[in-house]
VOPAGU-2260 file (C-alpha; in pm, 1 decimal, decimal comma):
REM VOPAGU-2260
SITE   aa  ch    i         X         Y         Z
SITE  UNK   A    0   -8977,8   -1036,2    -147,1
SITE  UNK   A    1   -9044,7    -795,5     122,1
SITE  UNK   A    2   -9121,0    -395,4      14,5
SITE  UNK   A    3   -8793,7    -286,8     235,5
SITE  UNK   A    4   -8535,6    -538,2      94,8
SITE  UNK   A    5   -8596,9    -434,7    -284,2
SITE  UNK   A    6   -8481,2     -90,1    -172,1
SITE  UNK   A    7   -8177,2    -240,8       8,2
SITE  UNK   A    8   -8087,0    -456,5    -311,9
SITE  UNK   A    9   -8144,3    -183,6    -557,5
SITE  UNK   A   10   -7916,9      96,0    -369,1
SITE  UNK   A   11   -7956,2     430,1    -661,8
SITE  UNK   A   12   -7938,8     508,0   -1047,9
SITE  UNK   A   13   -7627,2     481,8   -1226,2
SITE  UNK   A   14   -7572,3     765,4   -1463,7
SITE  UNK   A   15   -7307,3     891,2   -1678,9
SITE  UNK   A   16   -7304,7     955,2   -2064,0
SITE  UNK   A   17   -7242,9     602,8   -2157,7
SITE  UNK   A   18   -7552,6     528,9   -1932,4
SITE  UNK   A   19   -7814,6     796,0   -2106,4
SITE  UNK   A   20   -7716,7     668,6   -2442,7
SITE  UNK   A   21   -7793,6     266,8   -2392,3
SITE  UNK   A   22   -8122,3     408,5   -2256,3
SITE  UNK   A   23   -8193,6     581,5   -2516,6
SITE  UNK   A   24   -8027,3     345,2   -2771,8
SITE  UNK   A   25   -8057,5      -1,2   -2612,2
SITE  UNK   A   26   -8358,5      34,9   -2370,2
SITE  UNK   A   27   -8135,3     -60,1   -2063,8
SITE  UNK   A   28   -8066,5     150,8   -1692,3
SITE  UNK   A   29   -7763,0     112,7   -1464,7
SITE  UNK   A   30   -7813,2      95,6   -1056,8
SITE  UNK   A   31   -7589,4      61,5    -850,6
SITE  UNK   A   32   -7620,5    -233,6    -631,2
SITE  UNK   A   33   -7576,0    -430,7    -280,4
SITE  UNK   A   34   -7252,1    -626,8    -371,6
SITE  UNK   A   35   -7380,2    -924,6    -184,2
SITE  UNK   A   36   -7752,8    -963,1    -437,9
SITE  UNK   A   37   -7691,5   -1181,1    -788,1
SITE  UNK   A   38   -7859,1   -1128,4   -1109,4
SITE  UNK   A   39   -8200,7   -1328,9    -989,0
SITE  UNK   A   40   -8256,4   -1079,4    -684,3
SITE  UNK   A   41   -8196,3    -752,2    -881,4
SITE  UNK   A   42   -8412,7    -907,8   -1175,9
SITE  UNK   A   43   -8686,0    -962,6    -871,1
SITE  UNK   A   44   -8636,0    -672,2    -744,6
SITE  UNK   A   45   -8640,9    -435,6   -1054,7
SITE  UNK   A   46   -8953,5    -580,9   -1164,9
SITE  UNK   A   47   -9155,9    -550,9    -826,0
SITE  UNK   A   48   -9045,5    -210,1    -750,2
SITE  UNK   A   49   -9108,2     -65,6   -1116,9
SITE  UNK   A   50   -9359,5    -334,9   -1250,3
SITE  UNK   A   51   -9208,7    -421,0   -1500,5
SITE  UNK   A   52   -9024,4    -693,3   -1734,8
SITE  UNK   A   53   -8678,5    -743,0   -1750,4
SITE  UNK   A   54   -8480,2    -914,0   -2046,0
SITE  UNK   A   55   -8132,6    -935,4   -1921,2
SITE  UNK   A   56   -7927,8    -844,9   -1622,0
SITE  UNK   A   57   -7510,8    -758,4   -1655,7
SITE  UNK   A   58   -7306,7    -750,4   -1330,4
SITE  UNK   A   59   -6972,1    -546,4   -1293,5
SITE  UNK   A   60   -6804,9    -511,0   -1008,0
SITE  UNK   A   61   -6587,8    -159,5   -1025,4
SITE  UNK   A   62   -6430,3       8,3    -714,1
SITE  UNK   A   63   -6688,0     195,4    -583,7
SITE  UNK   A   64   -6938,6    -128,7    -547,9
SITE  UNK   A   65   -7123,9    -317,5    -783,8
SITE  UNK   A   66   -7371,6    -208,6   -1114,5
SITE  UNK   A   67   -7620,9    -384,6   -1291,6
SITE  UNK   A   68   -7748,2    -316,5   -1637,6
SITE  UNK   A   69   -8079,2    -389,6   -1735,6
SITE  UNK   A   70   -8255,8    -445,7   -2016,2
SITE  UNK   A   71   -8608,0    -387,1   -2047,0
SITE  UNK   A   72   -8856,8    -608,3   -2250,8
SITE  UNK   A   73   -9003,2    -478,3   -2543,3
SITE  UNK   A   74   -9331,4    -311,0   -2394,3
SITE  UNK   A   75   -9181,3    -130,1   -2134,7
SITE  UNK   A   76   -8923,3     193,2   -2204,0
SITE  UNK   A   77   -8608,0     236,7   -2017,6
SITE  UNK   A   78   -8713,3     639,5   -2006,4
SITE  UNK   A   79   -8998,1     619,0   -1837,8
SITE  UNK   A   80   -8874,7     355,0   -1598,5
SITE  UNK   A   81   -8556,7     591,0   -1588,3
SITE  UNK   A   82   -8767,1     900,7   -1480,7
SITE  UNK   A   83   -8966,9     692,1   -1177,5
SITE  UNK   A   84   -8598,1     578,3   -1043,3
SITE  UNK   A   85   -8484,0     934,4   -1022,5
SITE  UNK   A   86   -8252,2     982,4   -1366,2
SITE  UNK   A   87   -8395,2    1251,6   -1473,0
């Protein structure tokens, strides 16, 4: 995948309370997303832009566009993934 459309898939970092707590809790971040990528492309694109693994990806679709949750494998910590994507 090319360097510029990761950036284009994965739009910004999702965060409100609930957020902070799975990553703390759960090992997962939100972003918000392009409403037009599916679950492989974010997956893709999560992974090549924070090398990384990723263990799951949820999809919701709210008003204001569309977030993914993901989970992290085991080896790598949604914190420190968290403070490279701007969270913190």
């Amino acid at each position: 995948m090319p360097p510029n459309l990761r950036h284009r898939i994965l739009l910004h970092a999702y965060v409100t309370e609930k957020s902070m707590d799975e990553m703390e809790r759960m090992n997962k971040l939100e972003f918000m997303v392009d409403r037009r990528a599916n679950r492989a492309e974010i997956r893709r694109a999560v992974e090549e832009l924070y090398n990384c693994k990723v263990a799951k990806v949820n999809v919701k679709i709210v008003q204001s566009g569309k977030i993914a949750t993901v989970k992290f494998a085991p080896p790598y910590s949604a914190e420190d993934i968290g403070g490279r994507a701007g969270v913190f």
